[in-house]
Every structure is written in structure tokens, then in C-alpha cells.
C-alpha positions as CSV (number, residue, x, y, z in Angstrom):
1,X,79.6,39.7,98.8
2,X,80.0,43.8,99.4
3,X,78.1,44.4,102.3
4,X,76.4,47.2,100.4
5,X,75.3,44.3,98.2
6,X,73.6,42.6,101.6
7,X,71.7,45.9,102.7
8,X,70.2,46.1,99.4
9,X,68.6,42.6,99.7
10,X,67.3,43.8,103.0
11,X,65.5,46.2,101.3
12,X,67.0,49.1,102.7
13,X,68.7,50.5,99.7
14,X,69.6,53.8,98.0
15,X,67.8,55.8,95.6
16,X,69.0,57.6,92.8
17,X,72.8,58.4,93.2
18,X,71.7,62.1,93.6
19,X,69.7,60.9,97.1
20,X,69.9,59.5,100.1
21,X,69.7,55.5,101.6
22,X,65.7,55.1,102.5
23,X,65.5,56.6,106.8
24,X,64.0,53.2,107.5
25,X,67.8,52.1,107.4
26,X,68.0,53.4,110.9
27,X,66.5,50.4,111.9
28,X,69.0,48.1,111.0
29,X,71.5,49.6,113.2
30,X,74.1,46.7,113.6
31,X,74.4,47.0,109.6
32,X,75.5,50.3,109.7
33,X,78.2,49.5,112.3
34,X,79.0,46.7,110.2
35,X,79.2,49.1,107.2
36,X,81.1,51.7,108.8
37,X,83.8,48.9,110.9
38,X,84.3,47.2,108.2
39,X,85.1,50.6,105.4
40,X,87.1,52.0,108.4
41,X,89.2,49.1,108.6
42,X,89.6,49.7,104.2
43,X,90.5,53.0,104.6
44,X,93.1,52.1,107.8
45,X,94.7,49.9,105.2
46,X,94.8,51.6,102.3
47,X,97.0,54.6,104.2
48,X,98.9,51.9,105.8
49,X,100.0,50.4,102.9
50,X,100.3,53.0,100.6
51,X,100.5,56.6,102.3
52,X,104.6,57.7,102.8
53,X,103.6,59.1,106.4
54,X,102.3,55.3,107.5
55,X,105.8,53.5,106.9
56,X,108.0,53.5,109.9
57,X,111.8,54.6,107.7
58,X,110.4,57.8,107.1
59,X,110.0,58.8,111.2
60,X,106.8,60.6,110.8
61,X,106.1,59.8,114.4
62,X,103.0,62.8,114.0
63,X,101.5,60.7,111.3
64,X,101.5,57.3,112.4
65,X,100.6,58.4,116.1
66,X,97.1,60.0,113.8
67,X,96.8,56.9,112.4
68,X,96.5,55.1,115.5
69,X,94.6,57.6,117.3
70,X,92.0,58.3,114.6
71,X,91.3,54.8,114.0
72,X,90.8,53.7,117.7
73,X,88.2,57.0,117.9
74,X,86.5,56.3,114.6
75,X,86.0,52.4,116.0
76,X,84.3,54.1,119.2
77,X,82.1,56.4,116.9
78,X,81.5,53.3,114.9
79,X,79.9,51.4,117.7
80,X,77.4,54.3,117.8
81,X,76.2,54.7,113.9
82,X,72.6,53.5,113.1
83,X,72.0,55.1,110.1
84,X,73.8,56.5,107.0
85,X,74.2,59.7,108.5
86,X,76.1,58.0,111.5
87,X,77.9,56.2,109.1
88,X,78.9,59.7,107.1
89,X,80.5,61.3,109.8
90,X,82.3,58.5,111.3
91,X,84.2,58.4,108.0
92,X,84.4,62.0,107.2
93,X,86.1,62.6,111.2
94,X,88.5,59.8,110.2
95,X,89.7,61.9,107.4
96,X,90.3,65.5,108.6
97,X,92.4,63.8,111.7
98,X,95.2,64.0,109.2
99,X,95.6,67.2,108.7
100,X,95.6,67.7,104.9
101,X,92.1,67.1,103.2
102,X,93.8,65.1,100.3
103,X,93.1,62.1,103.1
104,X,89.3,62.2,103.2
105,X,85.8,60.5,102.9
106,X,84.2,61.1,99.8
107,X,80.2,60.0,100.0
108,X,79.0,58.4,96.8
109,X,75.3,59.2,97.8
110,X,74.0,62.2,99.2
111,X,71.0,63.6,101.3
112,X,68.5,64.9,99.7
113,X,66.6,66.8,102.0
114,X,68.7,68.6,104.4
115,X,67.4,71.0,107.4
116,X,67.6,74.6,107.9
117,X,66.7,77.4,109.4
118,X,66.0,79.3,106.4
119,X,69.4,81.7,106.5
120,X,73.0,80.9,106.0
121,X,75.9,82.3,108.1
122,X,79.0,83.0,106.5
123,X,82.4,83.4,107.8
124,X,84.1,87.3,107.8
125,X,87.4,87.7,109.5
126,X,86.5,86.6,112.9
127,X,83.0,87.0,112.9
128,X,79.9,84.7,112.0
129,X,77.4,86.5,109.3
130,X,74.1,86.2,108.0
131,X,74.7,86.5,104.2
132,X,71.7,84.9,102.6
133,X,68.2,84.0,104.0
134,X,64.7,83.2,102.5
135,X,62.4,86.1,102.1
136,X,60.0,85.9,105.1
137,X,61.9,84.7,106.9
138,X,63.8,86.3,110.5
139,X,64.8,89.2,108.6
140,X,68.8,88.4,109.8
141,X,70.8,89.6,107.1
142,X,73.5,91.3,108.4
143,X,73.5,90.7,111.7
144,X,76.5,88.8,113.4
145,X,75.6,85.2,115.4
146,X,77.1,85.4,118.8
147,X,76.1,82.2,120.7
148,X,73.7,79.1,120.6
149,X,72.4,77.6,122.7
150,X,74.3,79.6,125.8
151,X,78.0,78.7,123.8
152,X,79.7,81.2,122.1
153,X,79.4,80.6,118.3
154,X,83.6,80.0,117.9
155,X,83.3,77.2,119.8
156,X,79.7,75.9,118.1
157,X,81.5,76.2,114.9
158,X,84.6,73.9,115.7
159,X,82.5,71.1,117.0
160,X,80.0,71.1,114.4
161,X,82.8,71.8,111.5
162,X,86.3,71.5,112.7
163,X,85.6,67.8,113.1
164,X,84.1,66.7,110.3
165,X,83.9,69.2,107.4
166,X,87.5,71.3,107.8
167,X,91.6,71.3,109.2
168,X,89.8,74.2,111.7
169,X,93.7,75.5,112.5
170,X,93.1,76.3,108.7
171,X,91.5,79.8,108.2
172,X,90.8,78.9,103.9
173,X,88.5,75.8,105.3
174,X,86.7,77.6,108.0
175,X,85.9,80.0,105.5
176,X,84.4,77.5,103.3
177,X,83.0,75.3,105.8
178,X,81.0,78.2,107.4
179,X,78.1,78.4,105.6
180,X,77.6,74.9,106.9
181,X,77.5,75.7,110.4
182,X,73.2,76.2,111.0
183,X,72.8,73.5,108.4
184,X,72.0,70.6,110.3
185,X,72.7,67.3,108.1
186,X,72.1,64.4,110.4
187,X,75.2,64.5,112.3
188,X,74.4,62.3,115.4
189,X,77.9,63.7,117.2
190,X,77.0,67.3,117.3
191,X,74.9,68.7,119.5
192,X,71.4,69.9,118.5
193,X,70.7,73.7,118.1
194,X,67.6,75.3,119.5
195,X,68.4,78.7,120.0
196,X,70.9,81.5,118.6
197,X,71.6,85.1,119.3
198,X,72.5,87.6,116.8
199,X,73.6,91.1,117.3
200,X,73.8,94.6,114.7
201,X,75.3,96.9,116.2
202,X,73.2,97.8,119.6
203,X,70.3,95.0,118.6
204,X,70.3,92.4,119.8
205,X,68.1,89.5,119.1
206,X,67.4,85.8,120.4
207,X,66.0,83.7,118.3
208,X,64.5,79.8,118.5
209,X,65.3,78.0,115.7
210,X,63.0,77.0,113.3
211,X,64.2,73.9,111.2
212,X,62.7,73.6,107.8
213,X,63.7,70.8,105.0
214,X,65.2,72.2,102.0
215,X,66.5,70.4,98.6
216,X,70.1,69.7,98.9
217,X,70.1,70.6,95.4
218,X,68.8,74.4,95.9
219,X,70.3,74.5,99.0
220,X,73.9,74.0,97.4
221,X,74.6,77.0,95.4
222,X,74.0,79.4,98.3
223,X,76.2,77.4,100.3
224,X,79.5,77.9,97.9
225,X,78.1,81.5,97.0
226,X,78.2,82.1,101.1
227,X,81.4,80.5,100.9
228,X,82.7,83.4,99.4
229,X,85.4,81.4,96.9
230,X,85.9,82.5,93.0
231,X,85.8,81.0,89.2
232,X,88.3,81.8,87.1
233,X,87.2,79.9,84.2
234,X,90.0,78.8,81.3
235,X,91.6,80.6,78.8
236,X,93.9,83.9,77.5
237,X,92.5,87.3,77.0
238,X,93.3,91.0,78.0
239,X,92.0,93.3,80.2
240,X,92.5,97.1,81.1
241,X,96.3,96.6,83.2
242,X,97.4,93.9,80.3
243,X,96.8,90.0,80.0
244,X,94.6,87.8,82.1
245,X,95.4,84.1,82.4
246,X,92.2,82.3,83.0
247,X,93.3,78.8,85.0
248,X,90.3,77.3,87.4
249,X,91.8,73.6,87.3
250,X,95.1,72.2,86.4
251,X,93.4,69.2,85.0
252,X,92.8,68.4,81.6
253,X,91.1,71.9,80.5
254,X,94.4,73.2,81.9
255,X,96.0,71.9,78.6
256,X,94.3,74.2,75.7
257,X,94.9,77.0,78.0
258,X,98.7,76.2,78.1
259,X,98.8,76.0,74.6
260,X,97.2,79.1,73.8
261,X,100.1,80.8,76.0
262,X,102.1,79.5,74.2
263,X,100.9,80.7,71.2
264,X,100.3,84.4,72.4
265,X,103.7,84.5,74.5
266,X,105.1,87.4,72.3
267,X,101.8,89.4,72.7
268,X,101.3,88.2,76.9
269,X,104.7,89.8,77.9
270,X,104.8,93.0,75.8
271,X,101.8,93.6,77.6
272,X,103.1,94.7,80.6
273,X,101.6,92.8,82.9
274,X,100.0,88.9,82.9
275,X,97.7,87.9,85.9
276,X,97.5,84.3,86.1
277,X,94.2,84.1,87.5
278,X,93.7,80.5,89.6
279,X,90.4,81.1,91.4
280,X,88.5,78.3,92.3
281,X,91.5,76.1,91.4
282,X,91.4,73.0,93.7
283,X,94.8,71.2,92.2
284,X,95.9,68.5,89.3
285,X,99.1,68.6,87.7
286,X,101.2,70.9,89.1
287,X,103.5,70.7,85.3
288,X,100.9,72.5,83.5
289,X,101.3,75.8,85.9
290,X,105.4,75.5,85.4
291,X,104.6,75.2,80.9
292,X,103.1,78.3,81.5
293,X,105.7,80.1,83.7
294,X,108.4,78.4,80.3
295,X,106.4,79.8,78.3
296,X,105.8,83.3,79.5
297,X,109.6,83.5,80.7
298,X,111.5,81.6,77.3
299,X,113.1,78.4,78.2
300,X,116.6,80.1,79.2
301,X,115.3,82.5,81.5
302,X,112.9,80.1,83.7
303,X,115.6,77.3,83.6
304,X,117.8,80.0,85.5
305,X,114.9,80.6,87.6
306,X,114.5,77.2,88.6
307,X,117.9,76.3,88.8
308,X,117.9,79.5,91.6
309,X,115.2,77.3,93.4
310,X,116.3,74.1,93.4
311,X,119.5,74.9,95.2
312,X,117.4,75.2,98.3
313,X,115.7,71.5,97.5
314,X,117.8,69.2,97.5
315,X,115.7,66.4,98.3
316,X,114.1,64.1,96.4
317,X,110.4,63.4,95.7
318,X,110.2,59.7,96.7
319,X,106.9,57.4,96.0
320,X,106.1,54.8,98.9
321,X,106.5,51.5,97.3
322,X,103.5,49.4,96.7
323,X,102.1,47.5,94.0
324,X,98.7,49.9,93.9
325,X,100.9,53.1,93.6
326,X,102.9,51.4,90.5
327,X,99.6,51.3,88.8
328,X,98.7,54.7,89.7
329,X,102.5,55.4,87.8
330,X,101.8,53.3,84.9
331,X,98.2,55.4,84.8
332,X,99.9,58.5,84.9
333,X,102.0,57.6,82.3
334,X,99.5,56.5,79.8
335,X,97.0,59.2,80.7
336,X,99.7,62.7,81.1
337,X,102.6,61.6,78.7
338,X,101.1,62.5,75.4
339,X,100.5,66.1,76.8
340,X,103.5,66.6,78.6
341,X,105.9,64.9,76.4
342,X,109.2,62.5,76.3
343,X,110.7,64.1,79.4
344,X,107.7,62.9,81.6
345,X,107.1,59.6,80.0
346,X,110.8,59.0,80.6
347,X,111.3,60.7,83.9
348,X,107.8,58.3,84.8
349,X,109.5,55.1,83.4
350,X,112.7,55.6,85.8
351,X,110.3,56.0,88.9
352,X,107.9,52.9,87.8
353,X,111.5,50.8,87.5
354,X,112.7,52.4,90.7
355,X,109.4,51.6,92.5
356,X,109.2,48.0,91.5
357,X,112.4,47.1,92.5
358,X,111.6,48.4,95.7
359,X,108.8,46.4,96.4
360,X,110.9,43.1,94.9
361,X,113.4,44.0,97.5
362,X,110.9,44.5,100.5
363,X,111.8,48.3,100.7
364,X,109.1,51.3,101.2
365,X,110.3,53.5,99.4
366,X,111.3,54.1,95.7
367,X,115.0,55.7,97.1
368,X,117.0,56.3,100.3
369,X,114.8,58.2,102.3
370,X,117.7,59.7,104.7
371,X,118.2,63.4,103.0
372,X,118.0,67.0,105.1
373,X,116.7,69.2,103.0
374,X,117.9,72.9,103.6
375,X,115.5,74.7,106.1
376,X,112.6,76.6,104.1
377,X,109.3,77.9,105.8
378,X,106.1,78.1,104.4
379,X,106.1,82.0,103.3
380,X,108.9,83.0,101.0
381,X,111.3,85.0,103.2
382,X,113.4,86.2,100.3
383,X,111.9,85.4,97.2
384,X,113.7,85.8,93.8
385,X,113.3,89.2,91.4
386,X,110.9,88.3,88.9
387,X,113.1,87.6,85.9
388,X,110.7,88.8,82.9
389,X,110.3,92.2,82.0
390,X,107.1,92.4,82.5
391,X,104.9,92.3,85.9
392,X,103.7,88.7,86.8
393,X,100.5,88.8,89.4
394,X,99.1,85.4,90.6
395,X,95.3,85.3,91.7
396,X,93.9,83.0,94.0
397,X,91.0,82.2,96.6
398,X,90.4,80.2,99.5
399,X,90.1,77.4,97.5
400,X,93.4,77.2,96.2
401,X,94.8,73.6,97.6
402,X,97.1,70.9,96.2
403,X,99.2,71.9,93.0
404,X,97.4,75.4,93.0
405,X,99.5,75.4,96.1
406,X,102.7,73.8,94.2
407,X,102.2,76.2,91.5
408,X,101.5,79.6,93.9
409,X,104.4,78.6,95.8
410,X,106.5,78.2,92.5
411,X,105.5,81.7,91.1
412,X,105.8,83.6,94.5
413,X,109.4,82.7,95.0
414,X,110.2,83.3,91.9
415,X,109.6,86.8,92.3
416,X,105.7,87.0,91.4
417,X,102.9,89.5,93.2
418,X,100.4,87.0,95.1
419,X,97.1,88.9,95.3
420,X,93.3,87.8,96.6
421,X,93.0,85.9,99.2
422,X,94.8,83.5,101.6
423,X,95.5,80.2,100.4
424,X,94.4,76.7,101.8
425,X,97.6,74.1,102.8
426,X,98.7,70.8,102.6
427,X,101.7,68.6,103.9
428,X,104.9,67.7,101.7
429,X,102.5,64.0,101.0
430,X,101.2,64.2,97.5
431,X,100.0,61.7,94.3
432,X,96.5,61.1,95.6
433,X,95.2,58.4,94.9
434,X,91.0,57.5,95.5
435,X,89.3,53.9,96.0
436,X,85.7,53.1,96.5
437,X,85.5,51.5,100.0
438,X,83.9,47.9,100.2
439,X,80.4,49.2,101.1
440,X,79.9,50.9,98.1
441,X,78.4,53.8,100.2
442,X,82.0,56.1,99.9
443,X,85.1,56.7,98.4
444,X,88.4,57.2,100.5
445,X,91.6,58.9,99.4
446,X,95.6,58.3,100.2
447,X,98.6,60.1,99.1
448,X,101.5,58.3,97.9
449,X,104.5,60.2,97.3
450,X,106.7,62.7,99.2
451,X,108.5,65.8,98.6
452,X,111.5,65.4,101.0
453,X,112.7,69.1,99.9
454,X,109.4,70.9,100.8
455,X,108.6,71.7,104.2
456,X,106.2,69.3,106.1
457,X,103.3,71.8,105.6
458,X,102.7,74.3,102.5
459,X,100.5,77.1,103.0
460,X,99.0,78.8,103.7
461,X,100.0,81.5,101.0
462,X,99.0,85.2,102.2
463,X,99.1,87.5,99.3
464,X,101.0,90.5,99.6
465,X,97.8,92.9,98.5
466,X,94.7,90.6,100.1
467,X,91.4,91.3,98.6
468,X,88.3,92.1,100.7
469,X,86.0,92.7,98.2
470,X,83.2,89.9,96.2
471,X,86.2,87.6,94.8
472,X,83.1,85.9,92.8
473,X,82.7,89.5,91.4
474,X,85.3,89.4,88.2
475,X,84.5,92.6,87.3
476,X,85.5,94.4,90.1
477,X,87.6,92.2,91.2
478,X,89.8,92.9,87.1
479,X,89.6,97.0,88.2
480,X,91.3,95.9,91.6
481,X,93.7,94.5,90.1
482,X,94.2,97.0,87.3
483,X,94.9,99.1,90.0
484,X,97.1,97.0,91.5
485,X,99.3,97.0,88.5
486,X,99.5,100.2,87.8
487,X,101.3,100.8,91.5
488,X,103.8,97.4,90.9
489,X,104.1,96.6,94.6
């Protein structure tokens, strides 16, 4: 029987899937331990098992040295939890000790109420801002938080944050962790906040902190609009300095939008320019991105391209054998080979036949594994000249992660201008996979493939022309890059 199953006969139980378990939980604090020891141990397994960075032929010493570390921590954390909130964090800390949020806790049930103290502090450069507050309230707009609670506010943030709600040596998740910082959720591992000082220019002010519940549900907007992060939307249009390719997700809306390039390719490149615009693009199929690059470029000139790129990776993408991740395969295959065609479904075949033999034979992985890929970094040093005769621009924000990554990476090296803002990274692991955890209460996430020709961590991407401006803001944000265009960097 799930335990979930056993705390609802306790009476305990959730509400809607919108709110949180009834507070009275706290009570019934050797439950929760159980709960959270015995979904730990899940997610433990299910990287294990399955994750290419667990199995020992690979020599990720970093990885499996995380594993070890962040399960023995998250078991001492565990011992603590009383209550859902307890049990939140325990999980959530477990997943950001791997250093690419593709590993992570996912809750299925959230607070409802959360406290604040009626303003929301953003992240600019180096600095902690008030960007938002209620009216009434301590009239702090503006003014830059320096401290609480006698600690400077850097090192209040990476407690509160860089632990359980971002990668902190990743500047793209500080940024849209931030507005999270004077929001207190429950956390029992952070320290309480009393009192904060803020500064504009000579003023300086100390203020006690006055906590005040506010629906997660109004409180969530002004926490991604403080975030600062972009949405691009989907489809194919022009705009003042030429085209503008609209691509938020390279999921399943990604596919209309390839085909309408497709259609329009003639018109997109005698254009002049095409600005493949990927804000708010958090990842998916990383093919859909290289159909539009085929498109744009004709099939001659991007096989050349990518024939340029591959010389430098010449490693293969291997899948760590087990039987869940040849079900993922076989779901891929069903679900992505009418859209992407023979090629894939064949390509998919060979890897599901590969994989399976692997696992008959007791191996990890779906090929040899011992391959030295030439020596790339992260940032481009000498990327290709764009090949079309036309100017290529890709857009992104901070919340560009996964095959936005793949696909930013792609396009910059071919010779494309990156503009906007600085990307967020991820390791060479990829194929995530996500399972609901035996509790019921969360969902945890592995990767299960690895790029063996990429470098161990991708990202993050720092445009050449970075934007400072509202990247929400499309309108100015289409005259910047008009601009841009017109001076071809």
C-alpha cells in the first residue's frame, strides 16, 4: 500500500491538487520521515539504475561521489521533516546537488497560502532589488536589500535558494530564483527572517519584517514577472529588420511552427535577416530547432554545415542500459516518429536493438563507452561563417535550458549572432525521463543518455550583444533588435 495511501486513512490528506496537505499533518511527524526515507530511497534508485553518471564504466567519479554525498545528507535532513514542507525541501536539496536541474523534485501538490512581506526582490547584476510591492505597503520600490538579519543579503540568498530552488554557481537560476528569496514557504532549513536593510542611494532604511499570507496563486505571476525571463510565443511573421521566428518550446507546438518555415523559406531568407526568437524556451526535442536551421539553409548547405561540426564530435551519444530507458525509446518512437520521419524511427529502432542487447549481456551501456572526444569548451572559440546569405540572430533568456541549449549551441557555432540574455546550463546527461515517487506527494526526474562528444557542462551561452532592457517587453525588445541588424555585428 503507497504510503500516501496510509496518511490518507489517517485523515491527514491533501486537498485539491491546486493546495496543500491539511497543517495538522505536522503532527504525525514519524510519517513524514517515513514519506520522505522511503521517496529518497526511490529517487536514489531510480539515478542508480538508470542515470549514465551513476554506472561505474563511465568514470564519472564527480557524479557518483554526489550521489553518495547527497543521499547520506538528504537521510540526515530526513530524520528532521515533520510536515510536508519538511518533506519538500528534503527532496528538492536532493536534486540541485547534481548540478543540472534536469535531476530534480517536482511537488505534485502545492501550498496554498504562502508568506510575505508584501514586496518582492528581484535579482539585477549583482545587486538585490525591490521590483514589485503591494500599495501601502513599505514604499521599497527601488531600493537595493543589503543585509538581514545582520548577514549580507549574497550570503542570505545562497542559503535560502542555492540549496533548494537553483545550481547558485549558475547566474540564469539565481536570476530566476530571486524573487523567491523574502518569500518564506515553510522551509524548516533556512533560517527565519526578522529584519532587512535596504539602501537608495544615501537612504538608508531598516526595516522589521512584516509576514502576511498571500495566495500562491496571485502571488505566482509577480514572481516570474520579477524573474525577469521572456515569451516568445509560436509562429512565423515579419517585423521592421526582416523575419521573426516565434519558438517558446520545442515540444509539440514546435511542430506547426517548423512547418510553416518550411513553407515561407523562400520569403524568410530574402528577407535579410530571420531572428529565431526562443524566449521562455525551457527544452524538448532538440530536432525540431535543427528542421528549421534545414530549412532556412536548403539541405546542401546545412549538411556542409554540420558536417563542419561534427568533425569536432566524434563521440557517440550512448543511452545507459536499462529496461525503463528502452521504454522511454520505444515511447519516443511511437510518440516523435510520425513528425520527424523514417530517419528517426529508424535511427530509434537501431538504439532500442542496441540497448536491449546490452542489458541481455549485463552491460550499461548501449556502446563502448571508451571514446576522447576532441577538446571543445563551452563558448564557441571559433565559430563557423554563417553559410546563408542572409543574417541569422538567435534570441534567448535566462530560461533557456535543455535542447534550447542544444539548439543555441548548434546555431552559434554555426556562425549565428546570440543576442538577449545569458543562457542557463546543463551537463552532457540528457533523455529525461520523470516518475511519480511511491508517496504520491512528488515526482522525481533522471537523465538517461550521454553525449560523449559534448563537453561535460554546456552553458552557459553569453550572447555577443546582451540585452538590459524588459526582455518580457516584445516591442522594445523587436526595435533592439532591428537595430541590431541593421549594424550585422
Amino acid at each position: 500500500m503507497r504510503l500516501f495511501t496510509r496518511f490518507l486513512m489517517l485523515g491527514c490528506g491533501l486537498t485539491t491538487a491546486a493546495a496543500a496537505p491539511d497543517q495538522n499533518a505536522a503532527s504525525f511527524g514519524k510519517y513524514w520521515q517515513e514519506f520522505t526515507l522511503g521517496d529518497l530511497a526511490a529517487a536514489h534508485a531510480l539515478l542508480r539504475d538508470n542515470h549514465p553518471g551513476a554506472a561505474p564504466e563511465l568514470g564519472d567519479v564527480q557524479f557518483q561521489r554526489a550521489l553518495l554525498d547527497a543521499y547520506r545528507l538528504a537521510q540526515q535532513r530526513a530524520a528532521k521533516v515533520a510536515n510536508y514542507e519538511g518533506y519538500i525541501a528534503t527532496l528538492a536539496a536532493f536534486g540541485t546537488s547534481f548540478g543540472d536541474k534536469h535531476i530534480r523534485s517536482t511537488p505534485a501538490f502545492r501550498r496554498e497560502l504562502l508568506n510575505w512581506p508584501s514586496f518582492i526582490v528581484a535579482r539585477k547584476g549583482s545587486d538585490w532589488i525591490v521590483t514589485d510591492e503591494d500599495p501601502g505597503g513599505e514604499d521599497l520600490k527601488g531600493y537595493r536589500l543589503l543585509s538581514c538579519d545582520g548577514r549580507p543579503a549574497e550570503a542570505v540568498a545562497k542559503e535560502r535558494l542555492g540549496q533548494f530552488k537553483a545550481i547558485w554557481e549558475i547566474q540564469a537560476q539565481q536570476r530566476l530564483a530571486a524573487p523567491w528569496l523574502l518569500i518564506d514557504d515553510g522551509n524548516p532549513f533556512v533560517t527565519p527572517i526578522s529584519g532587512c536593510t535596504f539602501a537608495k542611494g544615501e537612504d538608508i532604511r531598516n526595516i522589521s519584517i512584516k509576514w502576511s499570507q498571500k495566495q500562491s496563486s496571485e502571488l505566482s505571476p509577480r514572481l516570474r514577472a520579477a524573474a525577469g525571463a521572456g515569451a516568445a510565443g509560436f509562429g512565423v511573421r515579419k517585423f521592421a529588420g526582416g523575419s521573426w521566428i516565434s519558438l517558446q518550446s520545442l515540444g509539440d507546438r514546435a511542430g506547426p511552427v517548423v512547418d510553416e518555415v518550411r513553407k515561407r523559406a523562400d520569403e524568410l531568407r530574402a528577407s535579410g535577416a530571420v531572428v529565431l526568437d526562443m524566449r521562455g524556451n525551457g527544452g524538448g526535442n532538440s530536432a525540431y530547432g535543427d528542421q528549421i536551421a534545414e530549412a532556412l539553409l536548403g539541405a546542401g548547405l546545412y549538411r556542409a554545415a554540420i558536417r563542419s561540426l561534427e568533425d569536432a564530435e566524434d563521440c557517440p551519444k550512448l543511452w545507459r542500459a536499462s529496461p525503463a530507458n528502452i521504454k522511454t525509446l520505444q515511447e519516443y518512437k511511437a510518440k516523435f516518429g510520425p513528425r520527424l520521419g523514417k530517419d528517426y524511427e529508424r535511427e530509434t529502432s537501431d538504439e532500442i536493438d542496441r540497448l536491449t542487447r546490452a542489458v541481455a549481456n549485463g552491460e550499461s551501456f548501449s556502446g563502448p563507452v571508451a571514446c576522447k572526444p576532441k577538446t571543445r569548451g563551452p563558448q564557441a572559440s571559433a565559430p563557423l561563417p554563417w553559410p546563408g546569405k542572409f543574417t541569422m540572430v538567435v534570441l534567448t533568456d535566462s530560461l533557456c535550458f535543455s535542447s534550447c541549449l542544444s539548439v543555441t549551441d548548434r546555431l552559434r557555432r554555426m556562425g549565428a549572432t546570440h543576442v538577449g540574455q545569458t543562457t542557463d546550463a546543463n551537463t552532457h546527461y540528457m533523455e529525461n525521463r520523470t516518475v511519480l515517487l511511491p508517496s504520491g506527494l512528488s515526482y522525481f526526474s533522471t537523465q538517461q543518455a550521454v553525449d560523449l562528444g559534448a563537453p561535460r557542462q554546456m552553458g552557459p551561452f553569453i550572447p555577443r550583444l546582451e540585452y538590459n532592457g524588459d526582455i518580457a517587453d516584445t516591442a522594445e525588445l523587436e526595435n533592439w533588435v532591428t537595430e541590431v541588424v541593421r549594424l550585422k555585428p
